[in-house]
KEDO-339063 format. One record per atom (N, C-alpha, C): residue in one letter; x, z, y negated. Coordinates in steps of 0.02 Angstrom, whole numbers, plus 50000, padded with zeros to 5 digits. Layout:
<recs>
aXZY;...
</recs>
This chain:
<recs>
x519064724152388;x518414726652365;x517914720852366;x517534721852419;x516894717052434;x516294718252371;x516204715352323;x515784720752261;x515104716052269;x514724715952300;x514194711152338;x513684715252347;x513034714752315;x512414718552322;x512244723552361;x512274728652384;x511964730752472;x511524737652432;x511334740552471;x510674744752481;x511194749852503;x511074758352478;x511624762852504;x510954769152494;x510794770852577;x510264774552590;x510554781752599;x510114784652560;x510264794552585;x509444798252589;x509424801952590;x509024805352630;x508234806152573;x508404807952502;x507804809052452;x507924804552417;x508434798852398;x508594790652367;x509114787752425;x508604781452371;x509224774352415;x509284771752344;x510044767752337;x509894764052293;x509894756552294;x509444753452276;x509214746952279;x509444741552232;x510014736352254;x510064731652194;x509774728952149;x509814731052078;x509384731352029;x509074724752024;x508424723652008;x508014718252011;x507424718651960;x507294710551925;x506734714151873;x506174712051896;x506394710851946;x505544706451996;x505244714652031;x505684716452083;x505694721652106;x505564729052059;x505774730452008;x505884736151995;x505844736851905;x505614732751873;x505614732551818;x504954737251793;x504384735051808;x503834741651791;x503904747651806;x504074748951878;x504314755051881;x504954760251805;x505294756651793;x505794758251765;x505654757251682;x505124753951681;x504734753551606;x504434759851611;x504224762251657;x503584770851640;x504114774851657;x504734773351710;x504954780751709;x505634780051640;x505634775551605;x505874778951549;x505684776651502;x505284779151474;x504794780251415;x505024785651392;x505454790651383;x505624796051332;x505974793751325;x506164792751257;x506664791651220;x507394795151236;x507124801251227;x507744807651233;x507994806251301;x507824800251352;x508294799351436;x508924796551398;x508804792751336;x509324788451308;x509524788351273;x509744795251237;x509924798251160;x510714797151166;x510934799951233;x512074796151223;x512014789051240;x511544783551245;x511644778351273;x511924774051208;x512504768951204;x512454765351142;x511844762851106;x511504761851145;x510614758551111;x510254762251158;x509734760751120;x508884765951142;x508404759151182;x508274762551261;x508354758351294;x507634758351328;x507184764651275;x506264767151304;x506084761751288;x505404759251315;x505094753051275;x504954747451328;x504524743651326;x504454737751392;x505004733151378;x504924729351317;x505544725651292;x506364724951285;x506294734151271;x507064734651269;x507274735651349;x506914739951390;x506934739651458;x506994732551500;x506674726651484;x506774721751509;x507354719751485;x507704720351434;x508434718051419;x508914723951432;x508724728851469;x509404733251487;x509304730051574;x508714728651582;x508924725451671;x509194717851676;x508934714151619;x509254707751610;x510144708351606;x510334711351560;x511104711151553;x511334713651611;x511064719351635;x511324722051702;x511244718151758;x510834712751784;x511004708551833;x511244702751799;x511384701151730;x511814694251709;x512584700151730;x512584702251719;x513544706451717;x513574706151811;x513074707351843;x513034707651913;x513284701051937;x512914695051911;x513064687851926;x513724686251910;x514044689951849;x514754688951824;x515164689551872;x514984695051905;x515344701051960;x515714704651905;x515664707251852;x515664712751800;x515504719751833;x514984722851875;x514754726351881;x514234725451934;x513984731951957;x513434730152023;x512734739152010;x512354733951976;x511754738551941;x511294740252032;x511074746052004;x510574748652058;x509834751152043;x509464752352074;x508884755752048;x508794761752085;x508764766652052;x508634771752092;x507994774152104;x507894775052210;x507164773652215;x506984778352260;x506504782252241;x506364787052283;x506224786352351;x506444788652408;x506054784852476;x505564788252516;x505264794552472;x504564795852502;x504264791252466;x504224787852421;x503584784252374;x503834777852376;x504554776352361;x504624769552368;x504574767352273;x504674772752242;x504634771852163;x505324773152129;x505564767552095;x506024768152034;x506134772251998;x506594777851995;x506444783051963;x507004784351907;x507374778051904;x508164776951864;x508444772651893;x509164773651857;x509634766851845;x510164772651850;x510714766451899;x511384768051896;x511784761451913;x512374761651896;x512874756351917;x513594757451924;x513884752451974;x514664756051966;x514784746851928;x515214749351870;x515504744051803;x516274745351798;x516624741451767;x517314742551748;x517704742951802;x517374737451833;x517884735751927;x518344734151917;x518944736051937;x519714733651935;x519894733052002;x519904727252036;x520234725452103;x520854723552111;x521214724552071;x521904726552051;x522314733452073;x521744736752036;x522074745552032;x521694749352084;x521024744652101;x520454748552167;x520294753652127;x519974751252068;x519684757852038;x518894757352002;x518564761451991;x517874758951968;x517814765451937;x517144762751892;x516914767851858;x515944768951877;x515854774551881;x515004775351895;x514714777451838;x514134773851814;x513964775451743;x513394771851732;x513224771551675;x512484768351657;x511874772651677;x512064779951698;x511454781751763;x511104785951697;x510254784651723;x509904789551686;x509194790451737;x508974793851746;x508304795951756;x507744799651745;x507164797451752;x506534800751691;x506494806151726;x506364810751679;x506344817551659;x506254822651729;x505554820551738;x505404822551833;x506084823351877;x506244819251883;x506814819351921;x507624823351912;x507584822551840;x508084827151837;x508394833851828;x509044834651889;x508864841951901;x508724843651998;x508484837652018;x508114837252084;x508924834352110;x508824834052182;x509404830552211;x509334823452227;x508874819752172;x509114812952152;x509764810552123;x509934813452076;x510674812652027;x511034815552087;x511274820952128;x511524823352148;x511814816652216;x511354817152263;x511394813652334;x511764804252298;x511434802052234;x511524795452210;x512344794452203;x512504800452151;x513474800452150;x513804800352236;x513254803052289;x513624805752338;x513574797852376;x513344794252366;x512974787852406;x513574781452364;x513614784052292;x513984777452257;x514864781752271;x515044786052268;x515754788452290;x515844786052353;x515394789052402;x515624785452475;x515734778252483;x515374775552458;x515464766852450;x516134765352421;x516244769452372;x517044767952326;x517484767552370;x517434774152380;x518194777352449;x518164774952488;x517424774652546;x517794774052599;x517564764852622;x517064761252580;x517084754052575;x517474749052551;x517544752552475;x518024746852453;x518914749052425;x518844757052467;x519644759052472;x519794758852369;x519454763752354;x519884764852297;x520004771252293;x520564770152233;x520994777052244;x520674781952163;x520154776852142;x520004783052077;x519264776752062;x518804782752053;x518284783352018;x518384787451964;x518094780851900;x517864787651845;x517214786051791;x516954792951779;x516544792151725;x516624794851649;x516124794451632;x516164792451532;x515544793151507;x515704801051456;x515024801751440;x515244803651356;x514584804951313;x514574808051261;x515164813851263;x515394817151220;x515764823951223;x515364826851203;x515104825151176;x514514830651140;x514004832951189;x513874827251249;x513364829651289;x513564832451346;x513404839451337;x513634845451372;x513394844951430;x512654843551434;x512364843051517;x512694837651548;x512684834051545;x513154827851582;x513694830151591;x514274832151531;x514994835451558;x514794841651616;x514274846351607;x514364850851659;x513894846351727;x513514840851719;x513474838251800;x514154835651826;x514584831851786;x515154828651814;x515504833351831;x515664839651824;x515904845451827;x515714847151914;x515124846751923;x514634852951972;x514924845952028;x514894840952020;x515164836252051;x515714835052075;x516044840052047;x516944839552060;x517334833052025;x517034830351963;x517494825851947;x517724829151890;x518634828251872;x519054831851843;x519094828551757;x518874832051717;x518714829151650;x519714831051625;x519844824151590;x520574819251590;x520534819951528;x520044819451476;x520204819151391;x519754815251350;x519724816751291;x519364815451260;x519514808451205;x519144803451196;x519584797651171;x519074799851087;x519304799851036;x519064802050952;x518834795350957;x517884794850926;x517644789850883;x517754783750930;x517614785051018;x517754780151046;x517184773351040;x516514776051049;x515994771551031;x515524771250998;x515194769650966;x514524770150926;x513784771350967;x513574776350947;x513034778351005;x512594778950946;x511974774450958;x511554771550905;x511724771950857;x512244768150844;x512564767750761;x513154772750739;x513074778650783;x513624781350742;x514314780450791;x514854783350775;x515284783250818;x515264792350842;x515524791550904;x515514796750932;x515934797050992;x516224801851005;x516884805251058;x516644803951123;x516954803251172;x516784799951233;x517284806151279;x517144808751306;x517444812051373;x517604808351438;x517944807751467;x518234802451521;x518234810051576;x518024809151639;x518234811151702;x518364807951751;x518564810851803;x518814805351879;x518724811051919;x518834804851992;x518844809552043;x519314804452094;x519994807252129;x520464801552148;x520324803952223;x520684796552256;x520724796552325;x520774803252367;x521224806652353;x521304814452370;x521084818252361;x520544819952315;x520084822852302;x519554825452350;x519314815852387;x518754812552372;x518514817452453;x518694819152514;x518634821652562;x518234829452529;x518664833552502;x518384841152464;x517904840952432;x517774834552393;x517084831652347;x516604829852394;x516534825752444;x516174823952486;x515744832052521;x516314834552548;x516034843252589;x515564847252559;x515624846952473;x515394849852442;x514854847752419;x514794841052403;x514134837952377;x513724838652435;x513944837552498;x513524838652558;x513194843652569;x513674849252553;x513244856152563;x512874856952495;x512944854052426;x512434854952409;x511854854352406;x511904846452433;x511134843152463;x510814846552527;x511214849352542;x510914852452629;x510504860552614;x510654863952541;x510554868652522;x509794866952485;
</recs>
């Protein structure tokens, strides 16, 4: 697993290695609602707190911890969210996609949609892993039913796994494995093509 910056282009986003030179204002106005970041452990609206969710995300990048993106529209060429694949194991060839949020506009559109389809292909068929997974609130139902519409297979629920602004709260785990990943691909395709 080569886990090294690159640019992974689709048709209504590309996503762009996260940068606060590049992409930091953008990503200060498109999340300004609070409510983009209500399952996030911290509340992340705000110029300030926004400049320290892109700071940690390219210090963990420099670690090789993780590899943050910006998600950018390519009729406009505008930041319209954040995603990253974190919790790299080049051991087991396994990753997790997560961190992703985008302002309000966008979601719903086949931004979130085409972005999973752009960071899975990179998993499978770049750096040969045999499982992607993600991790959301349990409580947050829209997210479990996108990971769902996505074809990734929800595995269980871990009790009081993290504190999401202070409190603790249940975490849902899904995946989507090597064998899967061909039937997931067909389908996300035809959704975007629809």
């Amino acid at each position: 697993m080569n886990v090294e910056p690159v640019t992974l282009e689709g048709e209504y986003v590309r996503l762009e290695p996260l940068s606060a030179d590049e992409h930091l204002d953008d990503l200060i106005a498109a999340g300004n609602d609070e409510a983009i970041f209500r399952w996030f452990g911290t509340q992340h609206a705000g110029p300030e707190v926004m400049r320290k969710f892109v700071a940690d995300a390219v210090e963990a990048q420099a670690k090789g911890d993780q590899l943050p993106f910006a998600t950018v529209r390519q009729d406009t060429g505008e930041a319209i969210g954040s995603t990253r694949f974190g919790n790299i194991r080049h051991e087991n060839r396994s990753v997790e996609i997560g961190w992703t949020w985008l302002t309000p506009d966008e979601q719903r559109t086949p931004a979130n949609t085409e972005a999973k389809l752009l960071q899975l292909r990179h998993a499978f068929e770049q750096w040969g892993c045999v499982r992607v997974e993600f991790e959301t609130a349990a409580a947050n139902e829209p997210a479990r039913a996108a990971l769902e519409r996505i074809g990734a297979v929800e595995e269980g629920i871990l009790r009081k796994h993290m504190l999401v602004q202070g409190e603790p709260q249940d975490s849902a785990f899904f995946s989507i494995v090597d064998s899967e990943w061909p039937d997931v691909e067909r389908d996300l395709t035809a959704k975007l093509d629809r």
